[in-house]
C-alpha positions as CSV (number, residue, x, y, z in Angstrom):
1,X,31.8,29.6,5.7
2,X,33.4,30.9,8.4
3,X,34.2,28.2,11.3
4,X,36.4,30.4,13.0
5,X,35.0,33.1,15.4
6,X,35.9,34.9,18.5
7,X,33.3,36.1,21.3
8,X,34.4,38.8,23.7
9,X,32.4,38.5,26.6
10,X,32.3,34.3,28.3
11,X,29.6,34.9,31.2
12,X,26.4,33.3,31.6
13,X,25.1,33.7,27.8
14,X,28.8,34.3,26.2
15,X,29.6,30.5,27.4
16,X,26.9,28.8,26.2
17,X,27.3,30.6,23.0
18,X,30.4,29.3,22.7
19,X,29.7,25.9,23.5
20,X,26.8,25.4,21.2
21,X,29.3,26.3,18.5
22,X,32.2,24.8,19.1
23,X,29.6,21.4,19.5
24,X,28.7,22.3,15.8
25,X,32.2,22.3,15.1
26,X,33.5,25.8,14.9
27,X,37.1,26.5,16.8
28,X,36.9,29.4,19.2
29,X,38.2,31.7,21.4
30,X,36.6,33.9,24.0
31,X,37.7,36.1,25.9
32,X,36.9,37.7,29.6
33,X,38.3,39.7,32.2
34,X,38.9,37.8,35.4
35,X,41.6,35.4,35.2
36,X,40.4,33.2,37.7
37,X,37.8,32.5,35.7
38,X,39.6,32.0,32.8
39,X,41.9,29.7,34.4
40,X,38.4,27.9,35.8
41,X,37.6,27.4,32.0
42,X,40.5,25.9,30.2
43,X,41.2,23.9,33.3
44,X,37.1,22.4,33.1
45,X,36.9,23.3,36.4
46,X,34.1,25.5,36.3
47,X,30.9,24.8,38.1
48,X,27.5,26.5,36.4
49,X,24.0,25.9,37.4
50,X,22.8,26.6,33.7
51,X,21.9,22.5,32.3
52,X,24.6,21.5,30.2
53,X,27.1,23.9,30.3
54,X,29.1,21.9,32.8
55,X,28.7,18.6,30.4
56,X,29.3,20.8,27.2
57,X,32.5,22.4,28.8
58,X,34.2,18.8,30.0
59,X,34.3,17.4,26.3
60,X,35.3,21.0,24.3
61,X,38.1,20.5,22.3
62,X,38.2,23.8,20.0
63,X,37.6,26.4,22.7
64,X,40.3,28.1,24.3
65,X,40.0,30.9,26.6
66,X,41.9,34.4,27.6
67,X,42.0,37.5,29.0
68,X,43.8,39.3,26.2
69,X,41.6,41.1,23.8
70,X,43.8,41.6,21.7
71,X,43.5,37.2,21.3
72,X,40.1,38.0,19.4
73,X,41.4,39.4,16.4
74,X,42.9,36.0,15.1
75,X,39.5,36.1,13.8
76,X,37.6,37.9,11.3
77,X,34.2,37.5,13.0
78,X,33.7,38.4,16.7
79,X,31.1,38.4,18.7
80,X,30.2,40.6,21.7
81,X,28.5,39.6,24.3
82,X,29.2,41.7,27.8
83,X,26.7,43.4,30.1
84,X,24.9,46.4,29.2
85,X,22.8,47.0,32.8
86,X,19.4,49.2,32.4
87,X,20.1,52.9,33.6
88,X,18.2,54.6,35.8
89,X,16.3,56.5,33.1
90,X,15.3,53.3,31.4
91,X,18.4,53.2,28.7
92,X,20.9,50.7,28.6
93,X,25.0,51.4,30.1
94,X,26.9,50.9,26.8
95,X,30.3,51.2,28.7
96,X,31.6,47.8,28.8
97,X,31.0,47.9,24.8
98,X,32.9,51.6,24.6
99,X,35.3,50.4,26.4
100,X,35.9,47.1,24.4
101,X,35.6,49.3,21.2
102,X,38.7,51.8,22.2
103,X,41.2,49.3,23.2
104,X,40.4,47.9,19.3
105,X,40.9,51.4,18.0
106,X,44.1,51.3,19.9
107,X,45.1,47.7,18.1
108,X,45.2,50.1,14.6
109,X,43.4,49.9,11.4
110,X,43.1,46.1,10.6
111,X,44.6,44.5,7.4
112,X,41.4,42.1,7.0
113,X,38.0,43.2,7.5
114,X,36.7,42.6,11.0
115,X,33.1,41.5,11.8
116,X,31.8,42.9,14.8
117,X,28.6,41.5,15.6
118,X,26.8,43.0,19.0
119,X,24.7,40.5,20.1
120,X,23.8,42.0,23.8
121,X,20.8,44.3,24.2
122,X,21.5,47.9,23.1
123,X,19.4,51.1,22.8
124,X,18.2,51.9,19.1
125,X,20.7,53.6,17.3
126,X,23.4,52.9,19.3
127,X,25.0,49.9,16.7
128,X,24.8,52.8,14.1
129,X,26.9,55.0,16.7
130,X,29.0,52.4,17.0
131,X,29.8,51.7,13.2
132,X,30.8,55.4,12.9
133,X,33.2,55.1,15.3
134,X,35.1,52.0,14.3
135,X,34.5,52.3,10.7
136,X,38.1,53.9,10.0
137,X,39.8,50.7,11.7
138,X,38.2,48.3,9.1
139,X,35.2,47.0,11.6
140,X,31.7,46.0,10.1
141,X,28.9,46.5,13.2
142,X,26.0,44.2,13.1
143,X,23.6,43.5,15.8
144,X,22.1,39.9,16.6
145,X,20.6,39.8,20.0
146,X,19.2,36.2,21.4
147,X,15.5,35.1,22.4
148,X,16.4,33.1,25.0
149,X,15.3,32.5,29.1
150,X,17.7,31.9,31.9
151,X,18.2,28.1,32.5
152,X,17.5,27.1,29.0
153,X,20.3,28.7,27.4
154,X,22.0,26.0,25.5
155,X,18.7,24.4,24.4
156,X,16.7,27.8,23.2
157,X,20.3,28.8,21.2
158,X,19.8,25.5,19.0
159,X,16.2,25.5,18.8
160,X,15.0,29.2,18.2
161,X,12.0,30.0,16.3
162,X,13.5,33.0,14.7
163,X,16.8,34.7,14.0
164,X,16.8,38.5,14.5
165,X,19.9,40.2,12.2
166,X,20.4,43.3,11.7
167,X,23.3,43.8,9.3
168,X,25.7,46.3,8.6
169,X,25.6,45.1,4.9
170,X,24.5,42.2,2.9
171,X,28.2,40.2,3.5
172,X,27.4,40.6,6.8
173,X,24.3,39.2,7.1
174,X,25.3,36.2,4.8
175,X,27.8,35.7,7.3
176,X,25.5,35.5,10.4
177,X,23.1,33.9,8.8
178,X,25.7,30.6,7.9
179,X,26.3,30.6,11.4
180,X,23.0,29.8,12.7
181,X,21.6,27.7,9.7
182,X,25.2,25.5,11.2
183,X,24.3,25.9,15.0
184,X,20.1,25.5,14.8
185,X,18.8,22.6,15.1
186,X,15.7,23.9,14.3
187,X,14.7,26.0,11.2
188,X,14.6,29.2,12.5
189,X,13.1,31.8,10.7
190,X,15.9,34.7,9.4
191,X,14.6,38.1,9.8
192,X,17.4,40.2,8.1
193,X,16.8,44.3,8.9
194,X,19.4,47.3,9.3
195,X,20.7,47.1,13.1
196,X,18.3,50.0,14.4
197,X,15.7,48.5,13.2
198,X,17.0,44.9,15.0
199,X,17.4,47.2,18.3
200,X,14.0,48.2,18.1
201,X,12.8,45.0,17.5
202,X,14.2,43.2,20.1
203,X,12.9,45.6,22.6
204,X,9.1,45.3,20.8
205,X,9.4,41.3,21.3
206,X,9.8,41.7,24.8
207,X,7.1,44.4,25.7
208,X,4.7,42.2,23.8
209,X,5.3,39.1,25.6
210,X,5.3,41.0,28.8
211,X,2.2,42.8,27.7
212,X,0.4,39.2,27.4
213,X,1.5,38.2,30.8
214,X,0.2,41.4,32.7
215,X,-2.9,41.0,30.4
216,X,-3.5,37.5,31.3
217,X,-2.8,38.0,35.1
218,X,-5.6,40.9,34.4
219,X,-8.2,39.2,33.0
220,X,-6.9,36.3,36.0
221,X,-7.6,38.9,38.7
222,X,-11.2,40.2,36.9
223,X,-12.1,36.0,37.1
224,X,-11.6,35.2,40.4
225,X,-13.6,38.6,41.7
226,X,-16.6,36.8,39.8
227,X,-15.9,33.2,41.2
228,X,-14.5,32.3,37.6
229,X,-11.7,29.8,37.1
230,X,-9.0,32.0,35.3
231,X,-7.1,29.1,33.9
232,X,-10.7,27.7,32.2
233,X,-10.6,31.4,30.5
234,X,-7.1,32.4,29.3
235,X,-7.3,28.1,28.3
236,X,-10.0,29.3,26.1
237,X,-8.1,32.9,25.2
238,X,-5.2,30.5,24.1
239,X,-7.1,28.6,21.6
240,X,-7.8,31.3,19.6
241,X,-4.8,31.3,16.6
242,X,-4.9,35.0,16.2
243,X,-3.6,35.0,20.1
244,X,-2.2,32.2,20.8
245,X,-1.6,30.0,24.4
246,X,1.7,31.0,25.2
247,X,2.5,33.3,28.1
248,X,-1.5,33.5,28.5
249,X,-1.4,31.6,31.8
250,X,-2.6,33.3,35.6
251,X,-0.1,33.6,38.3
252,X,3.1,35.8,39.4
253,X,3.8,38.9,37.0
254,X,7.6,38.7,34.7
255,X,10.3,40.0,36.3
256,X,14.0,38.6,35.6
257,X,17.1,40.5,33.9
258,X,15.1,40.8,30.5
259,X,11.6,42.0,30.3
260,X,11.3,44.4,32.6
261,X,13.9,46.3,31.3
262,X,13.4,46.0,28.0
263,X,9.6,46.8,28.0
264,X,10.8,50.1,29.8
265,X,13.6,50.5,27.1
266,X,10.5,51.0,24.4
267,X,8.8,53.4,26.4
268,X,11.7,55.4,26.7
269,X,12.5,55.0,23.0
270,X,9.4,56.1,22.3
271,X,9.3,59.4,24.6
272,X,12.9,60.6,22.9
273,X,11.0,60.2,19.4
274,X,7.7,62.0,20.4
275,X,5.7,59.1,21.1
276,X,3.9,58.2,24.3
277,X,4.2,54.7,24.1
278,X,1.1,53.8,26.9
279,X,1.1,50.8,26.3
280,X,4.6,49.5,27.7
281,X,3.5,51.7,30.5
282,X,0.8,50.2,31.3
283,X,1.9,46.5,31.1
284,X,4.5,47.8,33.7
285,X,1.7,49.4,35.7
286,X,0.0,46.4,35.7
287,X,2.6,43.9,36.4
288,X,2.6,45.6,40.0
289,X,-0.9,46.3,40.4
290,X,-1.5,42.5,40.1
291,X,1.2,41.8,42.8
292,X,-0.9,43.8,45.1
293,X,-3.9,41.7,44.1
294,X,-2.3,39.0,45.2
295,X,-0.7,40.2,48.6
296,X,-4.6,41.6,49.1
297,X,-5.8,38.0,48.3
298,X,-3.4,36.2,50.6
299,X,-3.9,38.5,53.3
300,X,-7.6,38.0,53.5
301,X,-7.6,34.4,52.8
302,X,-4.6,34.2,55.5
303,X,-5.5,36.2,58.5
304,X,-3.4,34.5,61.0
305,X,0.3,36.0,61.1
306,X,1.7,33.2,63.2
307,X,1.4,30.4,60.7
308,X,4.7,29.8,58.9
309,X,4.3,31.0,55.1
310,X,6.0,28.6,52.7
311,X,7.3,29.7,49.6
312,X,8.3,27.3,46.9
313,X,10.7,29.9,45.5
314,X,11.7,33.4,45.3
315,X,13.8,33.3,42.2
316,X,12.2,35.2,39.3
317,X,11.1,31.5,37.7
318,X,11.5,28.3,39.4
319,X,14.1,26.6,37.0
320,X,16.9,30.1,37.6
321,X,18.5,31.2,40.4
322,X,18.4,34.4,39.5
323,X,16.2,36.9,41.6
324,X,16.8,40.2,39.9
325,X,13.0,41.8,39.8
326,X,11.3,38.4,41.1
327,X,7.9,39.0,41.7
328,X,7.6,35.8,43.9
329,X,10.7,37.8,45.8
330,X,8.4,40.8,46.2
331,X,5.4,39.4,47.3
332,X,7.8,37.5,50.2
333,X,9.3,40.6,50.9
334,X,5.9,42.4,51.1
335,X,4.2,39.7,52.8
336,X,7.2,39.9,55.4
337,X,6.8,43.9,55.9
338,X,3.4,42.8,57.3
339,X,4.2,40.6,59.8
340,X,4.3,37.1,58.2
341,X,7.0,34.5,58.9
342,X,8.5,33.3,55.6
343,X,10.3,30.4,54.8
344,X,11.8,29.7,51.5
345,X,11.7,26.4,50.2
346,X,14.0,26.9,47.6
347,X,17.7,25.6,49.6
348,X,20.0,26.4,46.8
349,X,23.4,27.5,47.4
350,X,23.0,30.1,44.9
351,X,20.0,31.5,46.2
352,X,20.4,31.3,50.0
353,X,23.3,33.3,49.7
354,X,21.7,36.6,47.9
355,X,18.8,36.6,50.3
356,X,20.1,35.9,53.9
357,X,20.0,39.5,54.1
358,X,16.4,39.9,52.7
359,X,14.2,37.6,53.9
């Protein structure tokens, strides 16, 4: 078993990462760029909104943090978590990995074989692009993305449903799998695959979740036009095993740092292969069409422009302050471009700050 591991990449999902590990009794290292926040780490000073990394981070004793990469290699298994931001033709910007990847080539060919398990989103096929580049410096690519939602970090790494692997080879996966059956508390299911076919299914997971919302804010909109409760219907959808009652709810479309993105990432997949893939398309077509539906509702219901709109929040769910593709942020913005006073509700530091120049 191995209890030692290195994670390159400490941000928002890096950190917790490491702190669920290091809880389950693993020693580890990770390592960033920015020294300040380095120095914010090992001193315990650092302040996150996400619930319990502030707790979890106080009582570590087996996590130390750096800036040199070079740090990471103490370890045979290292984990890579940086940012890979959506490009404007729906791919994903592999450049902090690339970049992490020559600076290991540059280390030289290692004397013990080196793990490397990718577990930020990545465009099929890339992990296999990746293995032929590092393969002559004894490194072993694996991908292992994460299910998990913005605030609920800590608890949805300990209590997954499933663990997606896709291993290089079998030693790899063996070794992945240890990790989690030692982290989860739940009993996740293992689903072990080659890393393409982990890439692609990370992206499928997404566009079907966000094809449930857009179809349940659908059949939402449809209800109401006929003087229907929506929430007695999808209830009703829900109940039906073969569907199931998660994400079959009415209100604002998905938006945040995953879905969107990744639901475009299929369709794109699917035009380099030959394959119109409508029906990401569509659930991205329909995610905005229903945000019109509902500025069209308010604004009929709502005809006076001089009565103060309040909005609970404009984050992209109430529980984050992230507002990166917020629906509830659109329809402000929206409902603002036509002449409505807003006022946000939400008074978080966090949040106040990225929209004093929107709203």
């Amino acid at each position: 078993m191995k209890k030692n591991i290195s994670i390159i990449g400490v941000g928002r999902l890096g950190l917790c990462l490491a702190l669920n590990l290091e809880r389950k009794g693993f020693n580890l290292i990770g390592i960033d760029v920015s020294q300040n926040y380095i120095d914010s780490l090992n001193e315990k000073t650092f302040n996150s909104t996400e619930p319990y990394v502030n707790d979890y981070l106080k009582h570590s004793k087996n996590v130390k943090f750096t800036t040199n990469l070079a740090d990471a290699l103490e370890n045979d298994v290292i984990f890579v978590v940086v940012s890979t931001p959506s490009t404007v033709d729906w791919k994903y910007d592999h450049s902090q990995i690339e970049s992490i990847a020559d600076q290991l080539i540059s280390f030289g060919k290692q004397q013990t074989r080196k793990d490397l398990i990718i577990n930020c989103t990545t465009f099929p096929g890339y992990c296999r692009t990746l293995q032929e580049k590092l393969k002559d410096y004894n490194y072993y690519v694996s991908y292992n993305p994460e299910f998990i939602a913005q605030g609920t970090i800590i608890k949805d790494q300990v209590n997954c449903d499933n663990v997606l692997i896709g291993e290089v080879d079998e030693y790899a996966g063996d070794i992945i799998e240890a990790i989690y059956n030692e982290m989860c508390e739940s009993n996740p299911v293992i689903n072990k695959m080659t890393p393409t076919e982990a890439e692609l299914t990370k992206l499928s997971v997404n566009c079907f979740l966000t094809t449930k919302i857009s179809y349940a804010n659908m059949i939402g909109d449809i209800a109401e036009r006929i003087d229907c409760d929506p929430n007695v219907i999808l209830s009703a959808i829900g109940t039906d095993s073969r569907i199931g009652s998660k994400y079959i709810k009415p209100g604002f479309g998905f938006g945040g740092p995953c879905f969107p993105r990744d639901n475009r990432a299929l369709a794109k997949c699917g035009e380099e292969v030959g394959i119109d893939a409508v029906i990401s398309k569509a659930t991205d077509e329909m995610n905005e069409k229903h945000l019109q539906y509902q500025i069209e509702q308010f604004v009929k219901n709502n005809p006076d422009k001089n009565k103060v709109v309040e909005v609970p929040f404009i984050t992209y769910k109430k529980e984050s302050t992230i507002i990166e593709e917020s629906q509830q942020l659109k329809f402000a913005i929206r409902l603002k471009e036509l002449g409505y006073k807003i006022k946000v509700l939400d008074d978080r530091k966090e949040v106040t700050n990225q929209i004093k120049n929107i709203l």
